[in-house]
C-alpha positions in Angstrom: -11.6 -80.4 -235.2 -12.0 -77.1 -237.4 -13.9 -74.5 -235.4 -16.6 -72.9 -237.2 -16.0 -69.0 -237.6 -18.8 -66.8 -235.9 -20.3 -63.7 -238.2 -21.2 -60.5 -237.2 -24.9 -59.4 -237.5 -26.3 -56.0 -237.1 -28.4 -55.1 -235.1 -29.7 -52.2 -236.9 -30.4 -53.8 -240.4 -29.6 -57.6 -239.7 -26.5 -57.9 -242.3 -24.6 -60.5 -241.7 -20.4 -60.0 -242.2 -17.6 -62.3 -242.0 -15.4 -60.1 -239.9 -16.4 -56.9 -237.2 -16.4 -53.5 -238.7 -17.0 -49.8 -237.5 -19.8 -49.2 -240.1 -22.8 -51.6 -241.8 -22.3 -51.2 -245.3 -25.6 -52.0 -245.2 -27.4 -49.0 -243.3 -24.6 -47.2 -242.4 -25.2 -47.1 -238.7 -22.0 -47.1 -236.6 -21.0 -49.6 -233.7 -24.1 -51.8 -234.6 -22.0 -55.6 -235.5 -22.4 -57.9 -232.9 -20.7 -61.0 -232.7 -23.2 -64.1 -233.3 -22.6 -67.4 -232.9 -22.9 -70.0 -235.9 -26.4 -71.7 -236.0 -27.4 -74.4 -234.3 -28.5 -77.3 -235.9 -32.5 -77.7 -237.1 -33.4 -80.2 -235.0 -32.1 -78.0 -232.1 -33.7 -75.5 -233.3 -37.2 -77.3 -233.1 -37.0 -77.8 -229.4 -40.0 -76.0 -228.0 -39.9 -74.6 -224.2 -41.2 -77.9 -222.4 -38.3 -80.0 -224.3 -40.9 -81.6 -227.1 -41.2 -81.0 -230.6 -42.5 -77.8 -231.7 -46.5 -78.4 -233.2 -49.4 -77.0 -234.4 -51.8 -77.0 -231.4 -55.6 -75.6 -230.9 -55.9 -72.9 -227.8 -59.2 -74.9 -226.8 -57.3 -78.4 -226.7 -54.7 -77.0 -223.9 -55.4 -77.3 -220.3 -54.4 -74.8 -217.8 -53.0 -75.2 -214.4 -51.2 -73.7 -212.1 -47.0 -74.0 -211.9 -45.8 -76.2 -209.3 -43.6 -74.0 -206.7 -40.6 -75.0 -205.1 -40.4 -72.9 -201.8 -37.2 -71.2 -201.4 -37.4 -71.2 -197.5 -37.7 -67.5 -197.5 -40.7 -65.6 -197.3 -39.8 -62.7 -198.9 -38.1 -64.1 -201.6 -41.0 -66.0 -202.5 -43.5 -63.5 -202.6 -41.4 -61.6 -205.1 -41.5 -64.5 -206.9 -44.8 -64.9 -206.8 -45.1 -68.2 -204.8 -41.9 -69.7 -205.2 -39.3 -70.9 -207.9 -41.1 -73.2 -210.8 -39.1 -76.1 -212.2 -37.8 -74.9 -215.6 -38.5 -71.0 -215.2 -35.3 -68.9 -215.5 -34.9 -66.2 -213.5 -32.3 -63.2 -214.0 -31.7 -61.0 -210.7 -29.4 -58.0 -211.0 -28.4 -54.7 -208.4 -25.3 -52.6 -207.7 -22.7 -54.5 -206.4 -21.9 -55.3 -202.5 -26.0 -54.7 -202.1 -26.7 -58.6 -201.6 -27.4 -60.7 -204.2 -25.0 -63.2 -204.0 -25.6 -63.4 -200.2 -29.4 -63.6 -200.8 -28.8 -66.6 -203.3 -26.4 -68.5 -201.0 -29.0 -68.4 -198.6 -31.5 -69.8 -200.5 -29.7 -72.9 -202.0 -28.6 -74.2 -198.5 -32.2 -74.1 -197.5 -33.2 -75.7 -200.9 -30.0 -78.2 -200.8 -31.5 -80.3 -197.9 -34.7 -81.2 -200.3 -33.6 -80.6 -203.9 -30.2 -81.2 -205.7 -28.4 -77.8 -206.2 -25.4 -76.1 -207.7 -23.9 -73.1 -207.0 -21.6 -72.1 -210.5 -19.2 -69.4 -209.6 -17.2 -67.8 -212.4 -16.1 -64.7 -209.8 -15.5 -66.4 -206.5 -13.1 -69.0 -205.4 -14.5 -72.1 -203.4 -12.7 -70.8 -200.6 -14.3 -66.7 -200.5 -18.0 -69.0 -201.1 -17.3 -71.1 -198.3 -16.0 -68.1 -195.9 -19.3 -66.8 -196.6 -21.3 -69.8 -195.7 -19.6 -70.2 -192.3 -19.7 -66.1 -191.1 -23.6 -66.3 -192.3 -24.4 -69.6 -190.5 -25.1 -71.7 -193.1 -25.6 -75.0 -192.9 -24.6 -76.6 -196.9 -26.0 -79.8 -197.0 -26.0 -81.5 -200.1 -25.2 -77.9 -202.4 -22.6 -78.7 -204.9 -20.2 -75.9 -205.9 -18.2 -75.8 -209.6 -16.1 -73.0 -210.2 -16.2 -72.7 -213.8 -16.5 -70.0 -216.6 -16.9 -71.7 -219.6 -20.1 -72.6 -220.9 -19.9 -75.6 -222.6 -17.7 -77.2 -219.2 -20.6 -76.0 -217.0 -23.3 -77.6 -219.3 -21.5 -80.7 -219.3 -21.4 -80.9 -215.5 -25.2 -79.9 -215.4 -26.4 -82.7 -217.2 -23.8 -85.4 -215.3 -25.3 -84.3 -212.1 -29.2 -83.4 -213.2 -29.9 -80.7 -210.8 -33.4 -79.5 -209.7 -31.7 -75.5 -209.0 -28.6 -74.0 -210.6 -27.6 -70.6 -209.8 -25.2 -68.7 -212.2 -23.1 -65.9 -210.6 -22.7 -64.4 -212.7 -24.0 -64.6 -216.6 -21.4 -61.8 -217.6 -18.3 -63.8 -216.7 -19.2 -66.9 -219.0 -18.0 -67.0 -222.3 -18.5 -69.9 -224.8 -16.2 -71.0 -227.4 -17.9 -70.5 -230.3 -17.0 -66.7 -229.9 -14.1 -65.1 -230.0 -15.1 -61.9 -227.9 -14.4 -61.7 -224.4 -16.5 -62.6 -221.5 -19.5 -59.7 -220.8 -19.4 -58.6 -224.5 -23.1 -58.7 -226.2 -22.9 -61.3 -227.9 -21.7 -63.6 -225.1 -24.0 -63.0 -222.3 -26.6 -63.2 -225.1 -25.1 -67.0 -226.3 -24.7 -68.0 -222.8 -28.1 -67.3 -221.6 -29.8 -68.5 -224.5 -28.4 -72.1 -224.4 -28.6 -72.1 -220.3 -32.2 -71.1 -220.6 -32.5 -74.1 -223.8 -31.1 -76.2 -221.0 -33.2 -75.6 -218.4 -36.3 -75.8 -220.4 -35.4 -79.3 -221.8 -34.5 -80.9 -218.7 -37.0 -78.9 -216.1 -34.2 -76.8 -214.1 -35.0 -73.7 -212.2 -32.2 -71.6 -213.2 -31.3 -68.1 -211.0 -28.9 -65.8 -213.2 -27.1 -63.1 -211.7 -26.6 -60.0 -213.8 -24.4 -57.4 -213.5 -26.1 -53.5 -213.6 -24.5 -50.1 -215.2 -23.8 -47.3 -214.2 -27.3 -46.2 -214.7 -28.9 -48.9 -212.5 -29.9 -51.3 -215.8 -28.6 -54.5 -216.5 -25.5 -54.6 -218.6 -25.5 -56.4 -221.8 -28.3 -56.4 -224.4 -31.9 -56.0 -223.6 -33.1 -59.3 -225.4 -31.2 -60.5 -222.7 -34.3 -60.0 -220.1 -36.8 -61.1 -223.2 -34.9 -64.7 -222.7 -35.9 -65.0 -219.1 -39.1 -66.0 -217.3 -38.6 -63.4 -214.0 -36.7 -60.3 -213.6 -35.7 -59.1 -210.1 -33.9 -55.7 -209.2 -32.6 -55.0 -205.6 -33.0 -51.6 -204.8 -31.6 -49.5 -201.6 -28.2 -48.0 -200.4 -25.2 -50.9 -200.4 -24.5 -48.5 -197.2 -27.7 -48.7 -195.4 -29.5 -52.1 -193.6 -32.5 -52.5 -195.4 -32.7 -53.5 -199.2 -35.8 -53.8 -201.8 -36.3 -56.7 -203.9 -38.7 -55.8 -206.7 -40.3 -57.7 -209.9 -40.2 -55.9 -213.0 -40.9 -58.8 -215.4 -42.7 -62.4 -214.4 -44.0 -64.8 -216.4 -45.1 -67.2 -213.4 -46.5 -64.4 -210.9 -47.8 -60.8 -210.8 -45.2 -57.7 -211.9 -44.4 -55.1 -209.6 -44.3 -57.7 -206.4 -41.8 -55.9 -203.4 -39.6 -58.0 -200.9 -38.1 -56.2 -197.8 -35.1 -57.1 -196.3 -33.0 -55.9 -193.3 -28.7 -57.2 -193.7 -27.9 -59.1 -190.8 -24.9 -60.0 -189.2 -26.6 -63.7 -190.5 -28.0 -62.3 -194.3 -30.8 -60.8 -195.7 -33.6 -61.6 -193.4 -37.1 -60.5 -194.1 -39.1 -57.7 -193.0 -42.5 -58.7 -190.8 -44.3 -54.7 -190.7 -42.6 -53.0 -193.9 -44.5 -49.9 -193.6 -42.7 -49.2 -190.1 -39.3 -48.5 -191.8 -40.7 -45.8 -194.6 -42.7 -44.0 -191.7 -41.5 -41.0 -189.3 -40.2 -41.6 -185.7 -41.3 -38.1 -184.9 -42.8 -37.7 -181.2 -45.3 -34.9 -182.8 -46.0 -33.4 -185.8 -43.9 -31.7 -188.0 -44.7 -29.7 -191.1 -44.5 -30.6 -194.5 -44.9 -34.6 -193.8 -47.6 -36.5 -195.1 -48.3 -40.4 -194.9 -49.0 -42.3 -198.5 -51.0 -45.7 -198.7 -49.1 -46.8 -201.7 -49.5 -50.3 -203.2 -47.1 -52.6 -204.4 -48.0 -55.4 -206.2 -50.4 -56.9 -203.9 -49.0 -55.3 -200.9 -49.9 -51.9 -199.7 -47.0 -49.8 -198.1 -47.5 -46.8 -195.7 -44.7 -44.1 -196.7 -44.0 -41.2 -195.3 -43.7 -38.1 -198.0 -41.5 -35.0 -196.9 -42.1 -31.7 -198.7 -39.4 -28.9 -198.4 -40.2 -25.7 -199.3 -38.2 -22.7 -199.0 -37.7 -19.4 -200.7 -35.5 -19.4 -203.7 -32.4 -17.1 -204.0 -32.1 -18.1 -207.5 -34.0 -16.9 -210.4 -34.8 -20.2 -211.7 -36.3 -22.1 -208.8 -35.3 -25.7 -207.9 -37.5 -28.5 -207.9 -35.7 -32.0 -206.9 -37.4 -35.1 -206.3 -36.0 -38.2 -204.3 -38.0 -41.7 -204.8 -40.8 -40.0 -207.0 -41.3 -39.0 -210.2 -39.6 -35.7 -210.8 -41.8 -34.7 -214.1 -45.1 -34.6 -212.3 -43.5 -32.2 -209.4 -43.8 -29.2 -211.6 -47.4 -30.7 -213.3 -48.7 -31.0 -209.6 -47.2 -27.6 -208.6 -49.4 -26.3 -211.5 -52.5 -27.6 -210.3 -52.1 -26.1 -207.1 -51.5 -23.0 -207.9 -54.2 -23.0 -210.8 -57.1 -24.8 -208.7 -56.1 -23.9 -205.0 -54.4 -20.6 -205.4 -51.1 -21.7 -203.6 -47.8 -19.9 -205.3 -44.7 -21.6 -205.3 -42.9 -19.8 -208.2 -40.6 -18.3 -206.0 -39.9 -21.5 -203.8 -37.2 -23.9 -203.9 -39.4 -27.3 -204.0 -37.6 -30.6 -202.2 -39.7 -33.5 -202.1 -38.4 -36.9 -200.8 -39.8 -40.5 -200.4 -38.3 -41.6 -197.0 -36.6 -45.1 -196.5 -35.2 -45.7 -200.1 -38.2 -46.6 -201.7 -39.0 -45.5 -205.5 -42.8 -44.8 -206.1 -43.7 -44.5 -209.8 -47.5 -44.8 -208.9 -50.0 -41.9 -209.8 -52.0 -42.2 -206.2 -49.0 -41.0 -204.5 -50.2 -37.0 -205.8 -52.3 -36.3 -203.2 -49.6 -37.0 -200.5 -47.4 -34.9 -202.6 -49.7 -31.6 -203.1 -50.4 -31.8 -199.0 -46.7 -32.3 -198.0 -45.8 -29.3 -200.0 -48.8 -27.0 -198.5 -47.9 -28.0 -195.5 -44.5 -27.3 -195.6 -44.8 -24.2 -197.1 -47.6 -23.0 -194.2 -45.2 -24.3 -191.9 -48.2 -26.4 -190.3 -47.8 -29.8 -189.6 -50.8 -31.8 -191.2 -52.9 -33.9 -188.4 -51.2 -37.1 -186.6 -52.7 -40.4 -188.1 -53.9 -39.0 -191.5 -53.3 -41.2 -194.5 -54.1 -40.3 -198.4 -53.6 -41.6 -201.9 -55.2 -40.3 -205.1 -54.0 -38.7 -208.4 -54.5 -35.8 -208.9 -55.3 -34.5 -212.2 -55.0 -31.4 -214.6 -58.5 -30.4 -214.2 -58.1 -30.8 -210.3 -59.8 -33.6 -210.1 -58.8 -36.3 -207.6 -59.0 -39.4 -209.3 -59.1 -42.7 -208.0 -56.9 -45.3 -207.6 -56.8 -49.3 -207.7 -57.4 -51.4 -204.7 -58.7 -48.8 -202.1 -60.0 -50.8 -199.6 -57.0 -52.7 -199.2 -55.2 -49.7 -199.1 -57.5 -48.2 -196.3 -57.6 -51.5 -194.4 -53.8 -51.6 -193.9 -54.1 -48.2 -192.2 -56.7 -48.6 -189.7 -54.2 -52.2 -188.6 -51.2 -49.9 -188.2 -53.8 -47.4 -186.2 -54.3 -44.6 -188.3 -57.6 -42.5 -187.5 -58.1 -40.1 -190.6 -57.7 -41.1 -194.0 -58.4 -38.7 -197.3 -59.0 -40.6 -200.3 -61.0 -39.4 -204.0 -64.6 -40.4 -203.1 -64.7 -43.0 -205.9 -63.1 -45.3 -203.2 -64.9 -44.6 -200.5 -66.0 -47.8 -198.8 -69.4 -49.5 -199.4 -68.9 -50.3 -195.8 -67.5 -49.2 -192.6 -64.0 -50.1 -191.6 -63.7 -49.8 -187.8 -61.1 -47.3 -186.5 -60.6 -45.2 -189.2 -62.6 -42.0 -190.6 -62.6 -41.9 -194.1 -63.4 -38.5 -196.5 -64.0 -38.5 -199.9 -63.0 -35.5 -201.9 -63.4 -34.7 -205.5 -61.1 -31.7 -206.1 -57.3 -30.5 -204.7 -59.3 -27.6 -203.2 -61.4 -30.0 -200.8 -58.7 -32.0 -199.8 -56.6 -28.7 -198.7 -59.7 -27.8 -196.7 -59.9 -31.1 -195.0 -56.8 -31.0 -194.1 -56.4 -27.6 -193.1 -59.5 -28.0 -190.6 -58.3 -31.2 -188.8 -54.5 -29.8 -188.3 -53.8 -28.7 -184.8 -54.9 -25.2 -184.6 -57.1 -25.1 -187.4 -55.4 -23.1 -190.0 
């Protein structure tokens, strides 16, 4: 049987060439040919996402309803999720490697195996490494079939003998199909494989879990269309070296973005985290300076993190200013405002400010605890014990509100917090017990604030 011969397509300009070159002779960008497979056929082609024929349809004649979920058995898993794993969604997890993802997975399947038909494809681990696993975690397999296979047109085959409910594929960058002649993790062969696995699992109503390698940078490797294909997109986050790891949700087409799952690494796996907050806050018997507690929120979970502030004198002419877990442009913007609104100097300061426990905050509420960690530090005063705050802060001064106050204010009075500054925008309409709330408008008011309630006063 003559194979048909793949062409190379550019990604810059979409030429198409028989053979791979350094240059497109079309636009004359460099390293831009990418092997593509030949085209599928046009009645492949017409497949829609459910597995019917593609047609014309009126937005008003469509019903809505909600997505079955399939529970994985873990709780943390499925909130990230949003609910649970949906028959036919595709789902692409990736993270550094040795942080837990295969571990995670494995966990999950011999919890589903017992109700659902499952496979476990492995093009990186012997049956023997996967089943040394199982036993040191505990597992009990069930029914969880295992193939150890790389190639994609062997795996499909076995998929459709055995009709699986949940297939998990570890990992997408060690298939290769043979309608290309690259080699397994190129572009064009995490992009072929993933695009007929997903075709497959839309046609025949699997819940497919890929597993994706990450670069050096902390993205996953291989083209970006390649999380376009997907329904969900999950990133662990945390030190391989430490106990605790983050399971976030940049991308869900089923659930709510930005969704966090903590886990602690067991002797037994990743098990899930009851009272997050309690890892990200200090163990500190009193108070020390330039500490301040954040009520983040993370998808529909707040967080309580503790924000540390270093700020010493600089030997260097060109102060440093070095952010761990936070956004390191809006350091110097916020270091601005405080010197322009509230007349504190820091030109001649080194400025350290670190998010404890490992977790990244991108969130624009998390200013306030930033601008108060650094005062304090810098008065060497410790700010008062059980004060929580979240606002942005603007350029003006102005303390801005944020999204989902009450919630926010709510988890601190349950983990016993007494004092909490928030923008007065989300002040409460009514009283939460256990907790004293002020509303400020500017940076200046919220130094004040704190300033008065700190032991001693100044």
């Amino acid at each position: 049987m003559t194979k048909t011969k793949s062409a190379y397509v550019c990604t810059g300009c979409g030429a198409r060439l028989p053979r791979w070159q350094g240059q497109c002779p079309q636009c004359r960008e460099w390293n831009t040919l990418v092997e593509t497979a030949p085209g599928h056929t046009p009645s492949a082609r017409r497949v829609g996402i459910a597995g019917t024929m593609a047609g014309m349809q009126t937005l008003a004649s469509l019903e809505a309803h909600e997505e079955a979920r399939i529970p994985s058995g873990i709780a943390e898993f499925d909130r990230v999720l949003g609910g649970g794993l949906v028959a036919g969604g595709v789902v692409l997890i990736g993270g550094d490697p040795g942080i837990g993802k295969s571990t995670l997975l494995l966990q999950a399947l011999c919890e589903l195996a017992g109700k659902y038909p499952a496979v476990y494809v492995s093009g990186e681990e012997s049956g023997e490494q996967i089943a040394l696993r199982a036993q040191r975690l505990q597992l009990t397999p069930g029914g969880l079939q295992l193939l150890i296979e790389n190639q994609l047109e062997h795996i499909l085959d076995r998929l459709r003998e055995t009709a699986p409910r949940i297939a998990v594929i570890d990992s997408i960058q060690t298939l290769c199909t043979g309608n290309l002649s690259s080699a397994p993790g190129s572009v064009g062969q995490v992009r072929e494989c993933a695009a007929q696995l997903t075709r497959h699992a839309k046609q025949n109503g699997l819940t497919l879990i890929l597993v994706g390698h990450v670069t050096k940078d902390g993205a996953l490797a291989g083209p970006r269309v390649l999380e376009h294909i997907v329904d969900t997109v999950l990133y662990f986050e945390g030190d391989a070296h430490s106990s605790f790891r983050l399971i976030r949700a940049f991308k869900n087409r089923f659930g709510a973005v930005n969704e966090l799952g903590v886990f602690a690494m067991t002797e037994r796996g990743l098990k899930g985290v009851a009272n997050p907050s309690a890892l990200f806050l200090s163990q500190h018997d009193s108070g020390i300076s330039g500490s301040c507690v954040l009520i983040t929120q993370e998808g529909s979970r707040p967080l309580l993190v503790e924000i540390q502030a270093l700020v010493d004198a600089t030997q260097s002419p060109n102060p440093r200013r070095l952010t761990v877990g936070l956004e390191p442009a809006r350091l110097a913007m916020l270091l601005a405002v405080m010197h322009r609104h509230a007349g504190i100097v820091c030109f001649d300061q080194d400025v350290f400010v670190n998010a404890v426990g490992g977790v990244k905050i991108a969130e624009p509420a998390a200013d306030l605890a930033i601008l108060l960690a650094i005062a304090s530090s810098l008065r060497d005063r410790a700010l008062p014990r059980g004060l929580a705050v979240f606002g942005e802060v603007g350029l003006a001064g102005e303390i801005r509100p944020a999204p989902r106050g009450q919630e926010r204010l709510r988890e601190a009075a349950k983990l016993g917090f007494k004092t909490a500054i928030v923008p007065r925008a989300n002040l409460p309409r009514q009283t939460i017990p256990g907790i004293e709330i002020h509303g400020v408008d500017r940076v200046g008011q919220a130094l004040d604030i704190a300033r008065e309630a700190a032991p001693g006063g100044a």
